[in-house]
DRENDOVEX-577585 format. One record per residue (C-alpha): y, z, x negated. Coordinates in pm, whole numbers, padded with zeros to 5 digits, always signed. Layout:
BEGIN
YZX ...
# end
This chain:
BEGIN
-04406+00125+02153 -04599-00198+02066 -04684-00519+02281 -05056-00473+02447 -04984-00817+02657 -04769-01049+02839 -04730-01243+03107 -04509-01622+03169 -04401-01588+03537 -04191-01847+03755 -03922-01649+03670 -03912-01474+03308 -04148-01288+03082 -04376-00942+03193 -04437-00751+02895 -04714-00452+02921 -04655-00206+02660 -04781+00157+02481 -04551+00277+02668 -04466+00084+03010 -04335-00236+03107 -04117-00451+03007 -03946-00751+03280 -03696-01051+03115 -03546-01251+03361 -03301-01567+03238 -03067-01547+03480 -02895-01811+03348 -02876-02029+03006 -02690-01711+02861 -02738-01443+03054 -03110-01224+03020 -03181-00950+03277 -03400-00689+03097 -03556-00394+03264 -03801-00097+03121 -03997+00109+03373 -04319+00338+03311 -04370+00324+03689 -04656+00120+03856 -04370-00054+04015 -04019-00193+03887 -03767-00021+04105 -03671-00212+04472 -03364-00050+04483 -03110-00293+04571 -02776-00316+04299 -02447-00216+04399 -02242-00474+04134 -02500-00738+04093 -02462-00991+04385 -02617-01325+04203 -02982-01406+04234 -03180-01563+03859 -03118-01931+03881 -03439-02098+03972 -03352-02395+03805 -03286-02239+03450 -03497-02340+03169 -03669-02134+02943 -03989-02138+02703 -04215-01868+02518 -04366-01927+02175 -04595-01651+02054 -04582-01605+01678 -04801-01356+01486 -04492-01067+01493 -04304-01150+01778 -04229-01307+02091 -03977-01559+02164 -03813-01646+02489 -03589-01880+02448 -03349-02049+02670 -03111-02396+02576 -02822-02133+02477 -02976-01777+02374 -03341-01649+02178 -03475-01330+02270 -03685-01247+01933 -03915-00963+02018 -04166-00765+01774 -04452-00708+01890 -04544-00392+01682 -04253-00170+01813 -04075-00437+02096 -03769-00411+01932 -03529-00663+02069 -03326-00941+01848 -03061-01148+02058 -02970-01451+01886 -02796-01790+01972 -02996-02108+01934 -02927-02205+01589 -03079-01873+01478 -02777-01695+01432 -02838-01316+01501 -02590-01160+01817 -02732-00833+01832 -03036-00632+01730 -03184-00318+01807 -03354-00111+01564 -03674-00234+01407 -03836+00085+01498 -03722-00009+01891 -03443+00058+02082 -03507+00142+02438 -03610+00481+02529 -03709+00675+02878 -03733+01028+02962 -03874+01201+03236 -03653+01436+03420 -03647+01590+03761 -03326+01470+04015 -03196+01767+04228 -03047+01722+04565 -02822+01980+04721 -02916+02134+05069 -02575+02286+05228 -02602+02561+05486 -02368+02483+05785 -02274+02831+05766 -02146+02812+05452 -01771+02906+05354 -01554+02626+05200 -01271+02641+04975 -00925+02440+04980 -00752+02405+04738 -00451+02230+04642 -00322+02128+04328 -00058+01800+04167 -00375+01559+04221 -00426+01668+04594 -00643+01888+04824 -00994+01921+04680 -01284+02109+04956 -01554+02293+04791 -01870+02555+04827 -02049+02695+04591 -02304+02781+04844 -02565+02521+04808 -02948+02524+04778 -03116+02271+04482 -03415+02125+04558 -03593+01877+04359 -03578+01513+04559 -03765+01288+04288 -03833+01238+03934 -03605+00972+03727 -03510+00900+03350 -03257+00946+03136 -03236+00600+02961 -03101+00530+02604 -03091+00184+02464 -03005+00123+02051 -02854-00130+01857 -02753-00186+01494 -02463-00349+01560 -02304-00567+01222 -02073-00420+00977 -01844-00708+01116 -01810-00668+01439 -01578-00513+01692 -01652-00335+02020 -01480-00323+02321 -01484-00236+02703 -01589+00043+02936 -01284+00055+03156 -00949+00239+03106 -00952+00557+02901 -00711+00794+02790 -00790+00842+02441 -00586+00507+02307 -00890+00356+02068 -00890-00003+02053 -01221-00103+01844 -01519+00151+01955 -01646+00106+01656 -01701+00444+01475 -01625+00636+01783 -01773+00771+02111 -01665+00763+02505 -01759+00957+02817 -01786+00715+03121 -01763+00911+03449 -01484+00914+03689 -01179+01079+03698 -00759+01092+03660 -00736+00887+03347 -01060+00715+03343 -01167+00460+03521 -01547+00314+03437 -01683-00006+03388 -02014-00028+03226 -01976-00362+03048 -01926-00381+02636 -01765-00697+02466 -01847-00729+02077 -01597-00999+01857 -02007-01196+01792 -01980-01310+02109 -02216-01115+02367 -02157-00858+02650 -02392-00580+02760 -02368-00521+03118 -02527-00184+03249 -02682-00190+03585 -02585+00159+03642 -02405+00439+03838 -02438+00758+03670 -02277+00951+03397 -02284+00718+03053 -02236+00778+02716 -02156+00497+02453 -02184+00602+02098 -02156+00501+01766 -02110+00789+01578 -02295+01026+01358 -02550+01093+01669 -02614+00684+01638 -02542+00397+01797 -02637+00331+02165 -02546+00349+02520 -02723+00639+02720 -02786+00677+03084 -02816+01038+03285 -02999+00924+03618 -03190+00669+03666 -03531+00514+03810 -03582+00249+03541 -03346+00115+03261 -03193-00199+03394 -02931-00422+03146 -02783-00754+03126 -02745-00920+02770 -02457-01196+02777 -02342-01489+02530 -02039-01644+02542 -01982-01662+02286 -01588-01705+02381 -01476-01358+02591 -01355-01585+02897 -01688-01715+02912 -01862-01369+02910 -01611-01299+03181 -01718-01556+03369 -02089-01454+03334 -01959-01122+03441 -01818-01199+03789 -02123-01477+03827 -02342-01167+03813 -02075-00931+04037 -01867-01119+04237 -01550-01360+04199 -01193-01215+04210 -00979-01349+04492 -00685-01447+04510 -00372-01153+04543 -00075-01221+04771 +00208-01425+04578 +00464-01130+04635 +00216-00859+04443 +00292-01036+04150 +00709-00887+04234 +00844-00580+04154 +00718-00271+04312 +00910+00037+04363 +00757+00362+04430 +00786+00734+04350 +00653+01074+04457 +00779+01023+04726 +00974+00879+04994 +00986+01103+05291 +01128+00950+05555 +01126+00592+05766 +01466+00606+05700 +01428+00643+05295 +01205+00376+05265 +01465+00126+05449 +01777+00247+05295 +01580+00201+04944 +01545-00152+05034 +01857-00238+05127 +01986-00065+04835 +01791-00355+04612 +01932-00601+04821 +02232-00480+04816 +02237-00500+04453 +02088-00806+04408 +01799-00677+04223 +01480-00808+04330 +01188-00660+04507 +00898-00722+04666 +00716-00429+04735 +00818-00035+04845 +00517+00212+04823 +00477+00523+05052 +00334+00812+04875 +00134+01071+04975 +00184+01338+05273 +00324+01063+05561 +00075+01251+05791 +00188+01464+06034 +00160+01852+05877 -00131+02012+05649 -00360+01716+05833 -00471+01594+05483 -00607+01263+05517 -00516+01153+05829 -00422+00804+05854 -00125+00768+06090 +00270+00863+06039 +00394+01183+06108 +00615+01093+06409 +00872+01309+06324 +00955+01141+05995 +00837+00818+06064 +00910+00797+06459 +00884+00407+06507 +00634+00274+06290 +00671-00111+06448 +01033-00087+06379 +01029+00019+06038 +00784-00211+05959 +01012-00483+06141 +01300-00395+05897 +01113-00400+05610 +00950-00746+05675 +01314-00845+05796 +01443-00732+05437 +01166-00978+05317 +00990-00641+05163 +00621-00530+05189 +00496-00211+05236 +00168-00005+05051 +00056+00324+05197 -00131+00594+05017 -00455+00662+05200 -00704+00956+05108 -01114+00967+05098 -01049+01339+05149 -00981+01458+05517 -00928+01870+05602 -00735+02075+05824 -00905+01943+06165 -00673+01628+06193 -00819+01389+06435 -00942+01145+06132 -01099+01495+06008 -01229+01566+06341 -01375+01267+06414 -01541+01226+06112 -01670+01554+06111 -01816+01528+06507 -02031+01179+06407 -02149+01357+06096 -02016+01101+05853 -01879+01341+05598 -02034+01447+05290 -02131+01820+05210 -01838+01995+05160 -01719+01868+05549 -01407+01704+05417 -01471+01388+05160 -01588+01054+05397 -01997+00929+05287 -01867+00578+05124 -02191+00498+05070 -02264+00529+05460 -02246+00204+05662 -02142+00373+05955 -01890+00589+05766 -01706+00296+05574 -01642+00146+05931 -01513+00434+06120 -01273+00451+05786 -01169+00146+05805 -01114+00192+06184 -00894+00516+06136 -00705+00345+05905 -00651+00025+06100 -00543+00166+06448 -00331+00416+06271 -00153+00163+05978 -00277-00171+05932 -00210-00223+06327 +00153-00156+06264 +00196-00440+05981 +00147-00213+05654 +00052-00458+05390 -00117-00275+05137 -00312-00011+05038 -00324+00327+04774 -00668+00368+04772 -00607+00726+04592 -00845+00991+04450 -01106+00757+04461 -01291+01022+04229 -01278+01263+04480 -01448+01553+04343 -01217+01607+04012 -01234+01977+03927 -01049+02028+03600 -00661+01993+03686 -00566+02313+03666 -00485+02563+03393 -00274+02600+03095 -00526+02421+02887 -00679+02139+02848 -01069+02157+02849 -01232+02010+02557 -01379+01667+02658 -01716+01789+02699 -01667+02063+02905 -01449+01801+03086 -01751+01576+03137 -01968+01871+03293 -01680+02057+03505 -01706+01689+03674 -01959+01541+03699 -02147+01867+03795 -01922+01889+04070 -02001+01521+04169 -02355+01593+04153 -02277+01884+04426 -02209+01602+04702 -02352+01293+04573 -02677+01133+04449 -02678+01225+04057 -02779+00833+04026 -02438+00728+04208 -02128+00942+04090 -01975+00684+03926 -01991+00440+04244 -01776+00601+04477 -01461+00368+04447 -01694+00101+04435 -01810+00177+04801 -01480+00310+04933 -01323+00003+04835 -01590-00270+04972 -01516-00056+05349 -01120-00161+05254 -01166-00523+05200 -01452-00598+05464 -01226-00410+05715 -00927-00588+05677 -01116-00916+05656 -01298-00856+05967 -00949-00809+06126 -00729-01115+05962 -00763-01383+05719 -00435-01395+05737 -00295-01104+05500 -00514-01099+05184 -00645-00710+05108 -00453-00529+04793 -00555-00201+04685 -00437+00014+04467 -00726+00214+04340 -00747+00493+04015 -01099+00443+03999 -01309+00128+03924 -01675+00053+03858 -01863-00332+03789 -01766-00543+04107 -01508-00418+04195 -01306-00678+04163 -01454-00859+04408 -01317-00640+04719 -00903-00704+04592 -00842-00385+04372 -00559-00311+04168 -00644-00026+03883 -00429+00233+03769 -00433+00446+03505 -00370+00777+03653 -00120+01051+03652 -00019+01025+03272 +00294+01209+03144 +00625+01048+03017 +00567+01088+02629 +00615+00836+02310 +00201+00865+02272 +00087+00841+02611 +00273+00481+02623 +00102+00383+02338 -00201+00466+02433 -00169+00255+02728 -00199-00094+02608 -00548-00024+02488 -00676+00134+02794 -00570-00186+02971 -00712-00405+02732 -01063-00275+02740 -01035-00268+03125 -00977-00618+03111 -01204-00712+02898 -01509-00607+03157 -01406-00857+03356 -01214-00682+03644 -00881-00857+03596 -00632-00657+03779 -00470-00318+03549 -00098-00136+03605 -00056+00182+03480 +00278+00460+03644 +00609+00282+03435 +00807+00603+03272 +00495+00816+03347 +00382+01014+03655 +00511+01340+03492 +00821+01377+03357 +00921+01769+03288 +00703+02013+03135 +00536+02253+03322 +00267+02535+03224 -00040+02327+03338 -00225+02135+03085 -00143+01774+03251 +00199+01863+03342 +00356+01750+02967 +00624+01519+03017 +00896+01564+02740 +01193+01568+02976 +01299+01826+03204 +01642+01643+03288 +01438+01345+03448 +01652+01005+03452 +02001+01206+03306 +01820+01284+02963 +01872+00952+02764 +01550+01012+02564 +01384+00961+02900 +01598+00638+02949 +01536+00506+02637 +01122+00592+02722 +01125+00410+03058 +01311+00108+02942 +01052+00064+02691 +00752+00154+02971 +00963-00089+03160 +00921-00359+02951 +00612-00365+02890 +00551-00333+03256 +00686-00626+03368 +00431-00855+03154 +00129-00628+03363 -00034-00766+03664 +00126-00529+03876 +00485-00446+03794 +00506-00084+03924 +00721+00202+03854 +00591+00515+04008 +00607+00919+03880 +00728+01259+04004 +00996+01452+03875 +01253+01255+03872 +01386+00958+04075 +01302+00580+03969 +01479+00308+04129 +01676+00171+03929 +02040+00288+03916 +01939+00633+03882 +01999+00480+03507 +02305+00371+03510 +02548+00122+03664 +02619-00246+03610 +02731-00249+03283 +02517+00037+03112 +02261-00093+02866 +01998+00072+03115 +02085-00084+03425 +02137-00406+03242 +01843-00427+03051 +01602-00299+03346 +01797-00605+03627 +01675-00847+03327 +01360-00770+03284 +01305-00754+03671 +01470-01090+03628 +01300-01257+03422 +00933-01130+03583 +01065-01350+03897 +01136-01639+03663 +00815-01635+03508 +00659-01614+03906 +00528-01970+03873 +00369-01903+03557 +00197-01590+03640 +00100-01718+04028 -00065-02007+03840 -00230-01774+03577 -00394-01557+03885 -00510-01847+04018 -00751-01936+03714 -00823-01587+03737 -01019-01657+04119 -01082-02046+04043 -01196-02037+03650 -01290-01655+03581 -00989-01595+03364 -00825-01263+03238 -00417-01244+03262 -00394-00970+03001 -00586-01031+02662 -00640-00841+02379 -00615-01064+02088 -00939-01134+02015 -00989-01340+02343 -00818-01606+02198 -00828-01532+01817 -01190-01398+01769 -01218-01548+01461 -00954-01403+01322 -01044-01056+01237 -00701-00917+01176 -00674-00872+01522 -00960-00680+01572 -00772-00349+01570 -00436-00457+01676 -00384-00175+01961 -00007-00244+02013 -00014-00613+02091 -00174-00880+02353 -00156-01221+02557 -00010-01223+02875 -00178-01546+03009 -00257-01838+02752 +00104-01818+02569 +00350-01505+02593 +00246-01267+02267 +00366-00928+02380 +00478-00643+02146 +00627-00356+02339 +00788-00122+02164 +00619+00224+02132 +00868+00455+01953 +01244+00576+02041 +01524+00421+01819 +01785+00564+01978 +01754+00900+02182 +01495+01190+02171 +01446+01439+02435 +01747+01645+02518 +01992+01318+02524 +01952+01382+02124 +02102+01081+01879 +01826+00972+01644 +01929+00770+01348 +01691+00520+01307 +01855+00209+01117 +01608-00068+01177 +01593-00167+01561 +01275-00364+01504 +00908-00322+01492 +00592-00515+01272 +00437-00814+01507 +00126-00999+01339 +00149-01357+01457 -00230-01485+01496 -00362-01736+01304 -00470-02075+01414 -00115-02175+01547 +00297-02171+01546 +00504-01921+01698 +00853-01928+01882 +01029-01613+01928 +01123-01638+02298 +01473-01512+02285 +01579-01719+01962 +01378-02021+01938 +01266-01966+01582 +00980-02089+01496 +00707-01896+01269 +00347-01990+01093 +00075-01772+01221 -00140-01573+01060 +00152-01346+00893 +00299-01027+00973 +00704-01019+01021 +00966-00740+01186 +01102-00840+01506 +01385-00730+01650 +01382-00482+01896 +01697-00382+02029 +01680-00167+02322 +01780-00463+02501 +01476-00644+02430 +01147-00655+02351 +00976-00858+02090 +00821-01159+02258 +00662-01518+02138 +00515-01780+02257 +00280-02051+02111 +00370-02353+01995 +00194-02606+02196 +00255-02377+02521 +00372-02510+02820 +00558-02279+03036 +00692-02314+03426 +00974-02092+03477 +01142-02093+03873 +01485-01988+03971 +01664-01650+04010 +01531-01535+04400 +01540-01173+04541 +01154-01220+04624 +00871-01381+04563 +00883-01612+04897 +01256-01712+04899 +01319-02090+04970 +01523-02209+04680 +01580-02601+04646 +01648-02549+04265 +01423-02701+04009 +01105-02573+03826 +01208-02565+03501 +00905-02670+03277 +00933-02557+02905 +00761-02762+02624 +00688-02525+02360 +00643-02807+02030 +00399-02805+01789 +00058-02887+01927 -00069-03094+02251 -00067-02893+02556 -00187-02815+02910 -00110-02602+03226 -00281-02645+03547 -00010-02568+03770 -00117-02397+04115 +00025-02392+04460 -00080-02283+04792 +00092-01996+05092 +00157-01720+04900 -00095-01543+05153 -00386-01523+05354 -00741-01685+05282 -00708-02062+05379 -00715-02125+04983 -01114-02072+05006 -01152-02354+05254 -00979-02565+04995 -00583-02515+05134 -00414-02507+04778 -00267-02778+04538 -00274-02793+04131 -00135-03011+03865 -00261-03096+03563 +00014-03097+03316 -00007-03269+02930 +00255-03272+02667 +00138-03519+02390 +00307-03429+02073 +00276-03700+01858 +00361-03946+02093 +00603-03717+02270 +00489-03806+02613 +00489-03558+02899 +00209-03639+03195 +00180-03549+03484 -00167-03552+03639 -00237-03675+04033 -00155-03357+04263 -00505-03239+04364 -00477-03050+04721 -00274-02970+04986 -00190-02662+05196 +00055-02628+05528 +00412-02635+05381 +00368-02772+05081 +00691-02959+04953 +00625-03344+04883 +00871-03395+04579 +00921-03097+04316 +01169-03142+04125 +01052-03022+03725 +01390-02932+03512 +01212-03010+03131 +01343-02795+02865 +01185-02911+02489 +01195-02571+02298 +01212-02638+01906 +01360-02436+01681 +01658-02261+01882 +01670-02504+02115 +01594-02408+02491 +01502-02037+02430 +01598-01745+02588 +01686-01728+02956 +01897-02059+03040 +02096-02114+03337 +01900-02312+03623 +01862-02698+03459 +02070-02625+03106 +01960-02879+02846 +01679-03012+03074 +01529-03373+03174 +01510-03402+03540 +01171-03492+03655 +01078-03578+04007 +00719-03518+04097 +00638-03702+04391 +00247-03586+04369 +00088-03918+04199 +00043-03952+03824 +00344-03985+03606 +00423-04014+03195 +00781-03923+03086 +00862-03982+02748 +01056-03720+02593 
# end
């Protein structure tokens, strides 16, 4: 299509082409709204994820050349050809970001959007399977409701650079380069329509149907099923954190989780009883081990009442007191909660009598004002009003059709089983939205009812947003194998590289045995007593504890943890220290959540976040950052056991780590120090796990508590990591509740000057009700084997006391 004319508005550039129009709209100095219609009108729908408005004070100019357009802003040129209105993206200087093809890139096609029409007479099926009841009919009327597009927009993306993005996905590719990806919801995926590339822009896709991304033999492009118009964001950074930032400009800020999510969280499928749930507690305390958090699984309702949102009395008979005892143990408590209501339970019923359900009578309308409340209602007078502290948001793709059988369905006929099936119940143009909705009718509930608890949830879904409403993404029911562990540190990765900062996945697996269905393939029938499984879960473990959420969860087999062993087995051991150390890193990693609400940052990194320029680490799958300076390397093969409590004999207990370029690197257990921008073998006893941090790091450990909250007059011990100059903005505030918006929170800036070896303390900044007036900072200078490892409270350090106004210690 060529340019016939265009038009400079207040606000960005009209283009009328051969073939529609064409609306740019700076949003900012590097970030370009661009939308394509061949309607009279652009669409007035409102957006779901975008929440910002075009800044009316942004700059921009447009220069007409004999070719091409250019609109230009201080940061990013928009180069467009006026014979086909292909688009070039480039930064100021001239260098190119992204192009699409010179024949033109963006493409519409008519199609017609059916709507179902259900007869109330119509027979429903129930059915039940390991992911939960699903409600069905098959008797349903289509009738046409409106026309739409399918959109498809083209790139030619460089020989150079790397892809990544698009949520969490099972497959376990790290660069989408050369490959292609489904994006609908379900089990193992969770959506996010935003793509990263290593040249430094993001491609954010205002849209909530099925996807496709490909580049592949079929080409290179991103493709949309339903929609009105196509409707984009194009992003420079060029650094990720500041595309993230863009990001949650355009869809909303993160806030702030609860100090004690950040502990460890024990769960399993499930606890049955009030009873269970205490006794598990006091079991941890008991041992000493520490623990935060105890999640109740699915089925506390009373009977086949699927859904309902209250205890069954019989197994949970005092709600108040159990929550008492729990809160007494210093212990929280998450409850798995359902979109998907049957059997007549009063939730069902009620639901059903105000006509708030969707078409097959048993799944809540999340998209319905009025339905999202009455939710959120149901769930507060029969939970929330008790003291529960958290929610499972689970099945948030609630009409999954393909978990049953022996086989697996090829991943097409995957993508049609369900998104046809979504398309039964919902808007084609909004399948992908669901969790979206359900969980804005979590966080606005809770809100409306406290600021005093701040809203977690536990979702397996996620779409652009989001993040916004206090989610928590999982990566569904996976099963306890070598490759399904591996192909979990990418799947987190991309999800964080959207921009939604908050990804777990089930430690050891959800399934554990093997059954005869297709998802039921965990290598172990003999659960925790087959060492190959013990040797799989410490591993799982490991890596877990450098997630946001440090979870176990699965089915099959029991998981806290001396169903491994006793004090003195490696297991036990080596699962107590990594819990261990997670609550000695607590400052660290409640200061690193903080930057993710106050500065847009992302806790877990895939290399190329901070090493971008280094290509090496453009397909390093196995590896990332855990905040600015831990280097994490879990180990994703068995050394020791295979299934059946079988020896292996593997002689080298170690695995390859590439150390990035650009700076040093300290093992953390050793000390020693190593150049970057080499590959060595680290040792990887089952004991351990390779870690490293960067020289020039600068890392605040606490003491040994039980949980996250417990008053301890011991020291903060502050590690220097030598090398480079360094920086940590250290963060403070209640642990809980919302005051931190009105300001209630304190940070330090803190600077280690390596030449002159001078540590500084910046003026505390803040204050918040209970904050202590002198900390006491325990200095540890780490340089080659000197202050590694875990040291006893104060070993080897400088005692510092920070009375909250500037101070320089030379070291």
């Amino acid at each position: 299509m060529n340019v016939l004319s265009y038009e400079i508005q207040s606000n960005g550039l009209l283009l009328r082409t051969s073939k529609g129009r064409v609306k740019l709209t700076p949003y900012s100095a590097t970030s370009l709204r661009v939308q394509y219609t061949q309607e009279e009108q652009f669409s007035s729908k409102p957006s779901l994820m975008i929440q910002a408005l075009p800044d009316p004070n942004v700059q921009f100019e447009v220069m007409e050349q004999e070719e091409q357009l250019i609109l230009s802003t201080s940061r990013l040129r928009l180069e467009i050809d006026k014979a086909t209105t292909a688009f070039t993206y480039k930064e100021s200087n001239g260098k190119v970001l992204a192009m699409e093809p010179r024949r033109g890139g963006k493409t519409l096609v008519p199609i017609e959007v059916l709507k179902s029409v259900f007869d109330g007479a119509a027979s429903l099926q129930t059915t039940q399977s390991a992911d939960g009841v699903r409600v069905r009919t098959d008797q349903i009327e289509r009738v046409v409701d409106r026309k739409a597009y399918h959109t498809k927009l083209e790139f030619d993306w460089m020989e150079d650079e790397a892809l990544y993005g698009l949520g969490s996905h099972e497959e376990g590719i790290m660069n989408l380069r050369g490959s292609h990806q489904y994006l609908y919801q379900q089990n193992m995926k969770a959506v996010v329509p935003m793509l990263v590339s290593t040249r430094g822009y993001g491609i954010l896709m205002d849209s909530y149907s099925l996807m496709t991304f490909h580049d592949d033999g079929f080409g290179s492009y991103l493709w949309t099923d339903v929609d009105d118009e196509m409707d984009f964001y194009f992003l420079y950074g060029p650094e990720w954190d500041q595309l993230v930032s863009e990001y949650r400009h355009l869809t909303g800020k993160a806030p702030m989780l609860p100090k004690w999510a950040f502990g460890y969280v024990q769960s399993k499928e499930r606890y049955k009883t009030q009873q269970e749930l205490i006794e598990t507690v006091e079991e941890y305390r008991k041992r000493r081990i520490p623990l935060d958090l105890i999640v109740l699984d699915w089925c506390s309702w009373t009977g086949e009442q699927w859904g309902q949102k209250s205890l069954d009395p019989e197994r949970f008979p005092d709600p108040a007191v159990m929550m008492d005892r729990i809160h007494e143990l210093n212990a929280k408590l998450m409850v798995s909660i359902w979109p998907i209501m049957s059997n007549e339970g009063p939730n069902h019923a009620e639901m059903k009598s105000k006509e708030l359900l969707l078409g097959n009578q048993a799944t809540y309308d999340a998209f319905n004002v009025a339905a999202r409340e009455l939710y959120w209602k149901q769930a507060n007078e029969g939970l929330f009003t008790y003291g529960i502290d958290a929610w499972w948001c689970d099945c948030t793709e609630p009409f999954e059709a393909d978990w049953t059988g022996e086989v697996k369905p090829e991943p097409e006929e995957r993508m049609h089983i369900n998104t046809n099936e979504a398309k039964k119940y919902l808007d084609p143009e909004y399948i992908n939205a669901y969790s979206l909705m359900h969980s804005k009718g979590i966080y606005e509930g809770q809100r409306g009812v406290t600021e005093s608890k701040r809203v977690v949830n536990l979702t397996r879904s996620s779409y652009a947003g989001q993040q916004r409403y206090g989610t928590i993404t999982w990566s569904g029911d996976t099963a306890a194998n070598w490759d399904t562990l591996r192909k979990q540190i990418p799947a987190g990765l991309h999800f964080s590289v959207t921009g939604c900062p908050y990804w777990t996945t089930d430690i050891g697996g959800f399934f554990v045995a093997e059954k005869e269905q297709w998802f039921w393939k965990g290598e172990y029938d003999a659960g925790c007593e087959d060492l190959g499984y013990r040797e799989l879960y410490v591993r799982w473990f490991q890596y877990g504890a450098f997630l946001p959420m440090f979870r176990s969860h699965g089915t099959d087999t029991p998981r806290e943890v001396w169903r491994f062993g006793e004090p003195g087995s490696v297991w036990y051991d080596t699962l107590v220290q990594f819990i261990r150390l997670r609550y000695r890193l607590l400052p660290y990693i409640y200061s690193v959540s903080s930057w993710v609400t106050l500065f847009d940052y992302t806790m877990v990194r895939a290399l190329p976040f901070d090493f971008r320029h280094d290509p090496r680490t453009f397909d390093i799958d196995d590896q990332f950052l855990f905040g600015p300076n831990f280097l994490v390397n879990p180990v994703l093969q068995p050394m020791y056991w295979s299934a059946g409590s079988r020896p292996l004999e593997v002689s080298e207990k170690s695995r390859f780590v590439y150390l990035p370029e650009g700076c040093d690197w300290y093992d953390f257990w050793t000390g020693r120090r190593y150049t970057g921008g080499q590959t060595i073998r680290a040792r990887a006893s089952l004991d351990t796990m390779p870690l490293f941090v960067r020289a020039g790091a600068i890392v605040p450990l606490g003491p040994e508590v039980q949980y996250t909250e417990e008053g301890t007059d011991s020291p903060i011990e502050l590690r220097i990591y030598r090398g480079q100059n360094a920086s940590f903005t250290y963060y403070e505030d209640a642990g809980d509740g919302y005051e931190y918006e009105k300001g209630a929170f304190a940070t330090i800036s803190i600077h280690w000057e390596e030449q002159s070896r001078k540590l500084i303390f910046g003026k505390r900044a803040g204050v918040y009700p209970g904050m202590k007036k002198l900390i006491h900072f325990a200095v540890v200078m780490v340089d080659e084997g000197k202050g590694c490892g875990l040291l006893e409270d104060g070993e080897s350090a400088v005692i510092v006391k920070y009375d909250g106004s500037e101070q320089e210690v030379s070291m």
